[in-house]
N, CA, C and O atoms as a MOPAC input file, in Angstrom:
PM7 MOZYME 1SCF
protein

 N    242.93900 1   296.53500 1   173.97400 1
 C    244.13200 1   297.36500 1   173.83800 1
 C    244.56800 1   297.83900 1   175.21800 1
 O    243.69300 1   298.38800 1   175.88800 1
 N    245.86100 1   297.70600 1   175.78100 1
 C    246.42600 1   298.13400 1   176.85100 1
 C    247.70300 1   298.77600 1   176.53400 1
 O    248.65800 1   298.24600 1   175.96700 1
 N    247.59400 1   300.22900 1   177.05400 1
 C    248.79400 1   301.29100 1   176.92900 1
 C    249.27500 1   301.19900 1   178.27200 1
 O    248.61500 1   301.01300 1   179.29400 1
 N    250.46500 1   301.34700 1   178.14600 1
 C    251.08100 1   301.21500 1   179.26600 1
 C    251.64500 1   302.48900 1   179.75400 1
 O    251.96100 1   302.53300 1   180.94300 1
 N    251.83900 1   303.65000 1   178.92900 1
 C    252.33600 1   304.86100 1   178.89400 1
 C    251.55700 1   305.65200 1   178.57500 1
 O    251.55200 1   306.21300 1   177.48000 1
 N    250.74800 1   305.83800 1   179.49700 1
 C    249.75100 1   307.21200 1   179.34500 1
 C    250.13000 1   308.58700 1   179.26300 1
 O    250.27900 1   309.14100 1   180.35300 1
 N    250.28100 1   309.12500 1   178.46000 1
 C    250.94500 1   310.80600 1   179.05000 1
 C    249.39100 1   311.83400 1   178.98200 1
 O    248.47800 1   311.82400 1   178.15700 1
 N    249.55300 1   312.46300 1   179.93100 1
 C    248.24200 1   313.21400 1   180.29800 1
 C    248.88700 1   314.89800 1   180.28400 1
 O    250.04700 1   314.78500 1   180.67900 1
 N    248.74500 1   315.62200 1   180.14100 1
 C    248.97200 1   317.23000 1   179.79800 1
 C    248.19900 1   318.06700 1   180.24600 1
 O    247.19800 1   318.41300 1   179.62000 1
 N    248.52200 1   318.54900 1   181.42100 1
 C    247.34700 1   319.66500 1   182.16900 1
 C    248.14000 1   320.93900 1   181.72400 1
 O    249.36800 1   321.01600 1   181.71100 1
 N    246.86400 1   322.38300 1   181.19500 1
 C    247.17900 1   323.61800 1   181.52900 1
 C    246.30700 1   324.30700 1   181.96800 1
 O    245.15300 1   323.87800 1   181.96200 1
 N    246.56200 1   325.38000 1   182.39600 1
 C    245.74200 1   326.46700 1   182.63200 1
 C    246.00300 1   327.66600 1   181.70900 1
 O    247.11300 1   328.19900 1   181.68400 1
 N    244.69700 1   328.20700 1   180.74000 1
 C    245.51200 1   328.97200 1   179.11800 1
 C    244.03400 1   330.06400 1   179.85700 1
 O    243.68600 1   330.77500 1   178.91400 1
 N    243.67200 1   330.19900 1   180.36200 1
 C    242.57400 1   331.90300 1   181.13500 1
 C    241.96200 1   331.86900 1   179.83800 1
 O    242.03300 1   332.98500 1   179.32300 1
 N    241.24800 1   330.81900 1   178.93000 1
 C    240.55600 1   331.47000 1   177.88900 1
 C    240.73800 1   331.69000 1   176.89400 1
 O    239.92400 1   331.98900 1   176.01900 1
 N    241.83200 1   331.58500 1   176.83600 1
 C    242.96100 1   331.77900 1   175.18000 1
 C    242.56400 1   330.57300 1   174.07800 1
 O    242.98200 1   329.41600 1   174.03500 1
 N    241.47900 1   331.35300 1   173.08400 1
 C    241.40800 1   330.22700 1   171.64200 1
 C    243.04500 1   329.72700 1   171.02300 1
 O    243.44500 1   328.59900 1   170.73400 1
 N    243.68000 1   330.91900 1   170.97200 1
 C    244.76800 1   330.72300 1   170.48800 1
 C    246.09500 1   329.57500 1   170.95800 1
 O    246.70500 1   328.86200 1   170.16100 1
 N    246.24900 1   329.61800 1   171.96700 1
 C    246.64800 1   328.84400 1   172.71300 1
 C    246.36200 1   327.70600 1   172.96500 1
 O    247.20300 1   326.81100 1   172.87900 1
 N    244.99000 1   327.46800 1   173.37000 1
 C    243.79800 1   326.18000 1   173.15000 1
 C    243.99400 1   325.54500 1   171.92800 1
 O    243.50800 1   324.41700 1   171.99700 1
 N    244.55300 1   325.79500 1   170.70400 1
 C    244.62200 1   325.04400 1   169.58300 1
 C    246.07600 1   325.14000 1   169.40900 1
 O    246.47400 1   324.09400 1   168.89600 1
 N    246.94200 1   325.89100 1   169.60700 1
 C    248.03500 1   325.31200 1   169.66000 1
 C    248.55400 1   324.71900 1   170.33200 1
 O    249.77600 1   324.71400 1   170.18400 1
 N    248.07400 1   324.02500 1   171.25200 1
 C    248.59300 1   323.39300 1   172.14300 1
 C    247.71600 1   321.60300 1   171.70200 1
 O    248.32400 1   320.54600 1   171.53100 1
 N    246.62800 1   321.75500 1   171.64700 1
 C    245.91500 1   320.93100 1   170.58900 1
 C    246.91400 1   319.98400 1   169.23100 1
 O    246.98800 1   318.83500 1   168.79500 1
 N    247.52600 1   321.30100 1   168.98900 1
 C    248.25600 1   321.18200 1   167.59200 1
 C    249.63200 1   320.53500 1   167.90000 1
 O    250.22900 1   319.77200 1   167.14000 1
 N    250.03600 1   320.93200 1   169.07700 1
 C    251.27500 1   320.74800 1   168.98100 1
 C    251.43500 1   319.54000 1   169.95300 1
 O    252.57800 1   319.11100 1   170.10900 1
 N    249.95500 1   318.69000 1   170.91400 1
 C    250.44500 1   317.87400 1   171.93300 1
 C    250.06000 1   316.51000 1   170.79600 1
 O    250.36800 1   315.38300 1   171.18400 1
 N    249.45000 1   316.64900 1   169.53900 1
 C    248.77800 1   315.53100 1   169.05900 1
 C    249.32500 1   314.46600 1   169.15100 1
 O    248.71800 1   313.48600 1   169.58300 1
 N    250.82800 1   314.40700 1   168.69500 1
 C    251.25200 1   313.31000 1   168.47500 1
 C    252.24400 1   312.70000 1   169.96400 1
 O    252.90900 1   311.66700 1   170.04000 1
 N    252.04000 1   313.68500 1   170.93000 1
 C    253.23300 1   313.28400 1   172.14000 1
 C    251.53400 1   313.32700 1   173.21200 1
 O    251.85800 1   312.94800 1   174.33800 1
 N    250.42700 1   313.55700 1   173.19300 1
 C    250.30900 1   313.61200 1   174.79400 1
 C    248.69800 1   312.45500 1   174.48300 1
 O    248.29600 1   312.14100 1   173.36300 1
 N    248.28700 1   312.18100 1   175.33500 1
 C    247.01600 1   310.57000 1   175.12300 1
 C    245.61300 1   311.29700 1   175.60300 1
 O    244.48500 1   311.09300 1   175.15400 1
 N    246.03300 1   312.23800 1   176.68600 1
 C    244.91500 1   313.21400 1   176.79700 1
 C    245.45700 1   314.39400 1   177.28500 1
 O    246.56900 1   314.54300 1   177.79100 1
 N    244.33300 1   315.46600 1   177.04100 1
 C    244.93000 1   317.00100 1   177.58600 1
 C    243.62400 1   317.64600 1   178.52100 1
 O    242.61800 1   318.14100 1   178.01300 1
 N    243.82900 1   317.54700 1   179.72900 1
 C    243.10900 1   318.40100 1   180.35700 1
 C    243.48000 1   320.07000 1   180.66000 1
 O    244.45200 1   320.60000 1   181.19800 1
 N    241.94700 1   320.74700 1   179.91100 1
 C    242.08500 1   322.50300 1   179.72100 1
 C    241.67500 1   323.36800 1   181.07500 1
 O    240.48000 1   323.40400 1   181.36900 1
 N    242.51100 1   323.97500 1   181.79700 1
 C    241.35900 1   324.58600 1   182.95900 1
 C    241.38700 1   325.72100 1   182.40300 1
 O    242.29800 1   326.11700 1   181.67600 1
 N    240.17300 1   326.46600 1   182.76600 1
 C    239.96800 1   328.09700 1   182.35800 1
 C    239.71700 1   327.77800 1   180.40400 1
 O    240.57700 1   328.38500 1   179.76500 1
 N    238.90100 1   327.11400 1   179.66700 1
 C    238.63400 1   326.85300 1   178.30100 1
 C    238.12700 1   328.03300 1   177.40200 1
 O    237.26400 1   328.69600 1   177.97600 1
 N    238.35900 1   328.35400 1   176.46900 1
 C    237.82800 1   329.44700 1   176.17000 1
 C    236.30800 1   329.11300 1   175.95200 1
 O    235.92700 1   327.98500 1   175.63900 1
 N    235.29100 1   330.41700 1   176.18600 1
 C    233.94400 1   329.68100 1   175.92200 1
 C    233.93400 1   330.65700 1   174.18200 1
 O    234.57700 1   331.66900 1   173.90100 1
 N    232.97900 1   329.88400 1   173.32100 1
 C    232.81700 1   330.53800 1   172.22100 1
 C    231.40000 1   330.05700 1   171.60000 1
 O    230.94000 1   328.95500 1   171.30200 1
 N    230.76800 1   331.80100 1   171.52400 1
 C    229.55400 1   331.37000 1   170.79400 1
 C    229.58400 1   330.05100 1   169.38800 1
 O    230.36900 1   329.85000 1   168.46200 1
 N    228.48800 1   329.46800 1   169.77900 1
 C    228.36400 1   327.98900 1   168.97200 1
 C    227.32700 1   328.55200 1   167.61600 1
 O    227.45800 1   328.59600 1   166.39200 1
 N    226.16100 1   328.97300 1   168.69200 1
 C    225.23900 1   329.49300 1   167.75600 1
 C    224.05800 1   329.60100 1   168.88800 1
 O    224.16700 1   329.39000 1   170.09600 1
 N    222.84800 1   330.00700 1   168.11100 1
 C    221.79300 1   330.58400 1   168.87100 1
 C    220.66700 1   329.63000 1   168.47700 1
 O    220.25300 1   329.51800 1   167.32300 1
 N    220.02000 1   328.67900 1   169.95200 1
 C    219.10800 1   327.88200 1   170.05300 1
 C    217.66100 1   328.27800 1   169.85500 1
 O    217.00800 1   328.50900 1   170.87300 1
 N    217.09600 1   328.38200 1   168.71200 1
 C    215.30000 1   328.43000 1   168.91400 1
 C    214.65500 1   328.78000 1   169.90800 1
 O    214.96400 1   327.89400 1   170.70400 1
 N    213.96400 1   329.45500 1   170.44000 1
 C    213.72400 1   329.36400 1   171.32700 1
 C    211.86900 1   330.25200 1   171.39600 1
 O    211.77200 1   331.44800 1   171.12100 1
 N    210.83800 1   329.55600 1   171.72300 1
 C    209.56300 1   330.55700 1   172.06800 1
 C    209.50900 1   331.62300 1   172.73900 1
 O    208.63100 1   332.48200 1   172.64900 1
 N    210.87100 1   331.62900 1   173.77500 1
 C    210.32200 1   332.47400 1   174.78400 1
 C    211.06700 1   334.23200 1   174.26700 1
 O    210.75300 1   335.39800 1   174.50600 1
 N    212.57200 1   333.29400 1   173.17100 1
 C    213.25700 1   334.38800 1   172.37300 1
 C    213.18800 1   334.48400 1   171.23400 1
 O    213.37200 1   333.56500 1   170.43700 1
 N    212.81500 1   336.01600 1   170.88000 1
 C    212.47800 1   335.77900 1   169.09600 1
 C    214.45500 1   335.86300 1   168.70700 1
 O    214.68500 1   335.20500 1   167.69200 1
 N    215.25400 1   336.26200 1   169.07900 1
 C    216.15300 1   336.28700 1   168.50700 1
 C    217.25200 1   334.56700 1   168.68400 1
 O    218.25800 1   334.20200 1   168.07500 1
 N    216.42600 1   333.89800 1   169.80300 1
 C    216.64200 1   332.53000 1   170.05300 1
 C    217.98200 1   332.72300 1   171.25700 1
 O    218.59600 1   333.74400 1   171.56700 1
 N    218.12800 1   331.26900 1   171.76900 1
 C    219.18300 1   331.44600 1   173.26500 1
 C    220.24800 1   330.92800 1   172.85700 1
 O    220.31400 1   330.09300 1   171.95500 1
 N    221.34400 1   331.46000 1   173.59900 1
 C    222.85300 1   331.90800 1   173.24300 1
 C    223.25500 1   330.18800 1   173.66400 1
 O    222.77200 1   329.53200 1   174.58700 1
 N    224.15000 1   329.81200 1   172.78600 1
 C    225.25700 1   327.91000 1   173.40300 1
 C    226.22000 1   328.10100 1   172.77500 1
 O    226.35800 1   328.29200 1   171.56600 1
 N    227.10700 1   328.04600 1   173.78600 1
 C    228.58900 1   328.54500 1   173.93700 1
 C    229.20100 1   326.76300 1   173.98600 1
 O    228.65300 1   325.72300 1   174.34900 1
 N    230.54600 1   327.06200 1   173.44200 1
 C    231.10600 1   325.40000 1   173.58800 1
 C    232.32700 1   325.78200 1   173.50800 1
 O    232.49600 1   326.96100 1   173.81900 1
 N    233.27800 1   325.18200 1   173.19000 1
 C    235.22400 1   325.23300 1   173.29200 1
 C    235.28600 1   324.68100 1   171.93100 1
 O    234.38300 1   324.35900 1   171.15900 1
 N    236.63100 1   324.64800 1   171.81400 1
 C    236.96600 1   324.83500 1   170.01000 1
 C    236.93000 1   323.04600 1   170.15700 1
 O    236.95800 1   322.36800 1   171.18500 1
 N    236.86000 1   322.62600 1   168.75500 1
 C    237.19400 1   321.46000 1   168.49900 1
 C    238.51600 1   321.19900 1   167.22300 1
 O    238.88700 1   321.98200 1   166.34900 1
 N    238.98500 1   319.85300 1   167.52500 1
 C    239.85300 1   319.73500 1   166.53200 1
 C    239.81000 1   318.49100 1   166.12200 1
 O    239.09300 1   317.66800 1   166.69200 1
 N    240.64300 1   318.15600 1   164.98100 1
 C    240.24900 1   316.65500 1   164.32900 1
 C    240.64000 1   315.66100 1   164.58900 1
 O    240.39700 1   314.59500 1   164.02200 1
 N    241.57800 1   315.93600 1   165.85300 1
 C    242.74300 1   314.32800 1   166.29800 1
 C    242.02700 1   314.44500 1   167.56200 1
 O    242.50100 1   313.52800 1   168.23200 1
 N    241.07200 1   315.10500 1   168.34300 1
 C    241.25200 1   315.00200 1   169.67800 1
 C    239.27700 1   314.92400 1   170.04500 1
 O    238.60800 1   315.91400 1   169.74800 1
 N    238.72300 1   313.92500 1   170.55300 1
 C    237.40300 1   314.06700 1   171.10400 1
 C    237.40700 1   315.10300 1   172.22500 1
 O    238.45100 1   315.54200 1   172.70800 1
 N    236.27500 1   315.44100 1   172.58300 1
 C    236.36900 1   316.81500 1   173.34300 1
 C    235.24800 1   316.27200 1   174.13100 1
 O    234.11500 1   316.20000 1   173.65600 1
 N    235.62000 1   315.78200 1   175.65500 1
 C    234.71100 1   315.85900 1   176.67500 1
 C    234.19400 1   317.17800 1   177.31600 1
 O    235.10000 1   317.93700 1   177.66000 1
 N    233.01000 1   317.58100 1   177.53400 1
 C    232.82300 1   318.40700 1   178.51200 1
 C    231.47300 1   318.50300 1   179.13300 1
 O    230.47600 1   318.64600 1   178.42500 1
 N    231.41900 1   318.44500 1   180.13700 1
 C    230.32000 1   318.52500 1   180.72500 1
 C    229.69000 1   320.21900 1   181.06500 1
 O    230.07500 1   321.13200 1   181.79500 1
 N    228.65000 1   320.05400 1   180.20300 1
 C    227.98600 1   321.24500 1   180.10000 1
 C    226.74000 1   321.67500 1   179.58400 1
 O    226.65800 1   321.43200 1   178.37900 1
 N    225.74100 1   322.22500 1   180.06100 1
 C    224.27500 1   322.19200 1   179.51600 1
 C    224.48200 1   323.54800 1   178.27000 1
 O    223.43800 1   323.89200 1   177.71600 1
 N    225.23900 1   323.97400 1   178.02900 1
 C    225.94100 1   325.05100 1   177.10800 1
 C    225.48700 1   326.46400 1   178.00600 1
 O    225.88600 1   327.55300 1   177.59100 1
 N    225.05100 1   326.42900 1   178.64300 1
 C    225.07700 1   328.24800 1   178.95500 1
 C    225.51200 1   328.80800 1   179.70500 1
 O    225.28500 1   328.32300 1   180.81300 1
 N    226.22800 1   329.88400 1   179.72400 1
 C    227.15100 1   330.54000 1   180.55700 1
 C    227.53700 1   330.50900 1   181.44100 1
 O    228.72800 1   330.30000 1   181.67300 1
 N    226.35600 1   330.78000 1   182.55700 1
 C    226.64300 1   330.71200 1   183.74300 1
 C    227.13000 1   329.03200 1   184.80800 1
 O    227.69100 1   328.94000 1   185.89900 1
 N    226.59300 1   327.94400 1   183.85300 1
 C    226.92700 1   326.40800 1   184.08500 1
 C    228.34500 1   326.64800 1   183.52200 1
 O    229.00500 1   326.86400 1   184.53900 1
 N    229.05500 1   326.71700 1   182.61800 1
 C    230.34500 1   326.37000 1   181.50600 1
 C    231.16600 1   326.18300 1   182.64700 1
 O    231.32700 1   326.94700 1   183.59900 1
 N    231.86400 1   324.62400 1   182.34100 1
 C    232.75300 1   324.36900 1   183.05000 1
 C    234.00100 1   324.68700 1   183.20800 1
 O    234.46000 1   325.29800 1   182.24300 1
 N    234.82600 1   324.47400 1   184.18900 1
 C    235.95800 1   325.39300 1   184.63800 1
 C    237.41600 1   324.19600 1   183.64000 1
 O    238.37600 1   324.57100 1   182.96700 1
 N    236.94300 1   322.75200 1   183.99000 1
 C    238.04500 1   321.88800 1   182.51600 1
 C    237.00000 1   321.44600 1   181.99400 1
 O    235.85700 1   321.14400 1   182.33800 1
 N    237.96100 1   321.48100 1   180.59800 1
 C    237.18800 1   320.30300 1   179.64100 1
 C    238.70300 1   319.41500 1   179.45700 1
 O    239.81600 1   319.73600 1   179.87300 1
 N    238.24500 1   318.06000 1   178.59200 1
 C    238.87700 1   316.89300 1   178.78800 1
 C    239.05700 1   316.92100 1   177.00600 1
 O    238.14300 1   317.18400 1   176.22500 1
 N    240.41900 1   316.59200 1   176.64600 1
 C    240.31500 1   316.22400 1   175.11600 1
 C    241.26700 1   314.82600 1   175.09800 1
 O    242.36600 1   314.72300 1   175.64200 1
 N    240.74200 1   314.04700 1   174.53000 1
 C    241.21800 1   312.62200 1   174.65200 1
 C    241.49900 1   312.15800 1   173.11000 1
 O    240.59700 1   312.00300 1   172.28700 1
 N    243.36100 1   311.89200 1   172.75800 1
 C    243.59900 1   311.31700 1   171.73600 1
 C    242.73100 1   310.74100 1   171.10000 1
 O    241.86700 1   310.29900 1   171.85600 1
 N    242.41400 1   310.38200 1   169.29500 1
 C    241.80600 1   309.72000 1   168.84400 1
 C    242.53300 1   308.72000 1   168.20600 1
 O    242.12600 1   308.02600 1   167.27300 1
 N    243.85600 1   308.66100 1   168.85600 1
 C    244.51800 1   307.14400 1   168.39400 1
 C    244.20200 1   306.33100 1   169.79200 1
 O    244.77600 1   305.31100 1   170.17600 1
 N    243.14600 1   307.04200 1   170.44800 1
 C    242.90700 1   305.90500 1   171.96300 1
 C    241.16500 1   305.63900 1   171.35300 1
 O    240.31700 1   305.46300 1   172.22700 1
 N    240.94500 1   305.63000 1   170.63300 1
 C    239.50100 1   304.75400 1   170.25900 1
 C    239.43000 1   303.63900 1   170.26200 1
 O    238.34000 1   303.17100 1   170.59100 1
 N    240.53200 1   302.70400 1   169.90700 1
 C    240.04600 1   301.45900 1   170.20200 1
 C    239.63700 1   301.23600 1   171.92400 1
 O    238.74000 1   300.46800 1   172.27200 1
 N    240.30300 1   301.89100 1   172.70500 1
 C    239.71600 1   301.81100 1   174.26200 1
 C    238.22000 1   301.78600 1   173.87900 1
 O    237.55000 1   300.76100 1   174.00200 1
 N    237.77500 1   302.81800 1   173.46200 1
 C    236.15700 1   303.07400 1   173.26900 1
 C    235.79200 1   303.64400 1   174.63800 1
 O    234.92500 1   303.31400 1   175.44700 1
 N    236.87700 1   304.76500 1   174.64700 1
 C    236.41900 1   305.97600 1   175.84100 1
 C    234.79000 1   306.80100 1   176.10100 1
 O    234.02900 1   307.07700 1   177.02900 1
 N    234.88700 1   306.94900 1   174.63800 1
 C    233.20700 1   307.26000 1   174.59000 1
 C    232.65900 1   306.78800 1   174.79700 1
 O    231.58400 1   307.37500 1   174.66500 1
 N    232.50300 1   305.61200 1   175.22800 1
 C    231.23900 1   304.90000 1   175.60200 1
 C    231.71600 1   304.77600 1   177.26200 1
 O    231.20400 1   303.76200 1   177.73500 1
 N    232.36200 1   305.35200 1   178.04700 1
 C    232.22500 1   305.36000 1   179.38300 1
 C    232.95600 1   307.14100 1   179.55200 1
 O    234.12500 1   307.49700 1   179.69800 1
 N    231.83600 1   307.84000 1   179.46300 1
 C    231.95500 1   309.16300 1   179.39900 1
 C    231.81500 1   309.35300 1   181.13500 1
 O    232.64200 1   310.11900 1   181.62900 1
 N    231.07900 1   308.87000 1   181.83200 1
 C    231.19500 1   308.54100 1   183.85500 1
 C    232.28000 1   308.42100 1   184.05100 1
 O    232.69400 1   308.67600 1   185.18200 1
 N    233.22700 1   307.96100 1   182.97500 1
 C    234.54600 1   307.93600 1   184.27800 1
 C    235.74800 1   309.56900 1   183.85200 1
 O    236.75100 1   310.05300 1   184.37600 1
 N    234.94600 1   309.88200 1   182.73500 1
 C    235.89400 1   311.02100 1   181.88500 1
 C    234.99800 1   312.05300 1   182.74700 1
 O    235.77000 1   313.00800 1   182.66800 1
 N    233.99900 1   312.50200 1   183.45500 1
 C    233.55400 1   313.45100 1   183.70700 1
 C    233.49900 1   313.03000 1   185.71400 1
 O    233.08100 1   313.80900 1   186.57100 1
 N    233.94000 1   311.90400 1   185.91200 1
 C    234.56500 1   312.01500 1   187.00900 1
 C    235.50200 1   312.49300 1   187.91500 1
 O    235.54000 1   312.04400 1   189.06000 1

């Protein structure tokens, strides 16, 4: 598969869930990927942990159902990256996921 018209969509939303999904919502059908700077971080849930009886905090960015969500991140706070990458899922036949090196490049 070769697109010839890539449209790519950068913002900067300081953190805003709200925004982060409407913009999600509203680039689905016009943009091929959307790069987020400033992502909101949002508790995921709390990892097991021996060393914590109440277990350790992993934070992630929202997800949605048209868009894969790159991000490079070991989940905890102080690592959470400054973009994450959300890449159309009418671009799967590329089979982007399987060269995640050039999306976190």
């Amino acid at each position: 598969m070769i697109k010839h018209n890539l449209c790519i969509f950068f913002q900067n939303i300081r953190k805003n869930k709200i925004l982060t999904n409407t913009i999600l919502e509203t680039q689905k059908n016009v943009s091929d990927i959307i790069l987020i700077q400033e992502p909101p971080r949002v508790l995921i849930c709390c990892i097991p942990s021996h060393t914590n009886p109440k277990g350790n905090p992993y934070y992630g960015t929202l997800n949605h159902p048209k868009w894969f969500l790159f991000i490079q991140s070991n989940g905890s706070i102080e690592n959470y990256p400054r973009v994450v990458t959300y890449i159309n899922k009418s671009l799967s036949k590329m089979r982007i996921s399987l060269r995640k090196d050039l999306i976190h490049h």
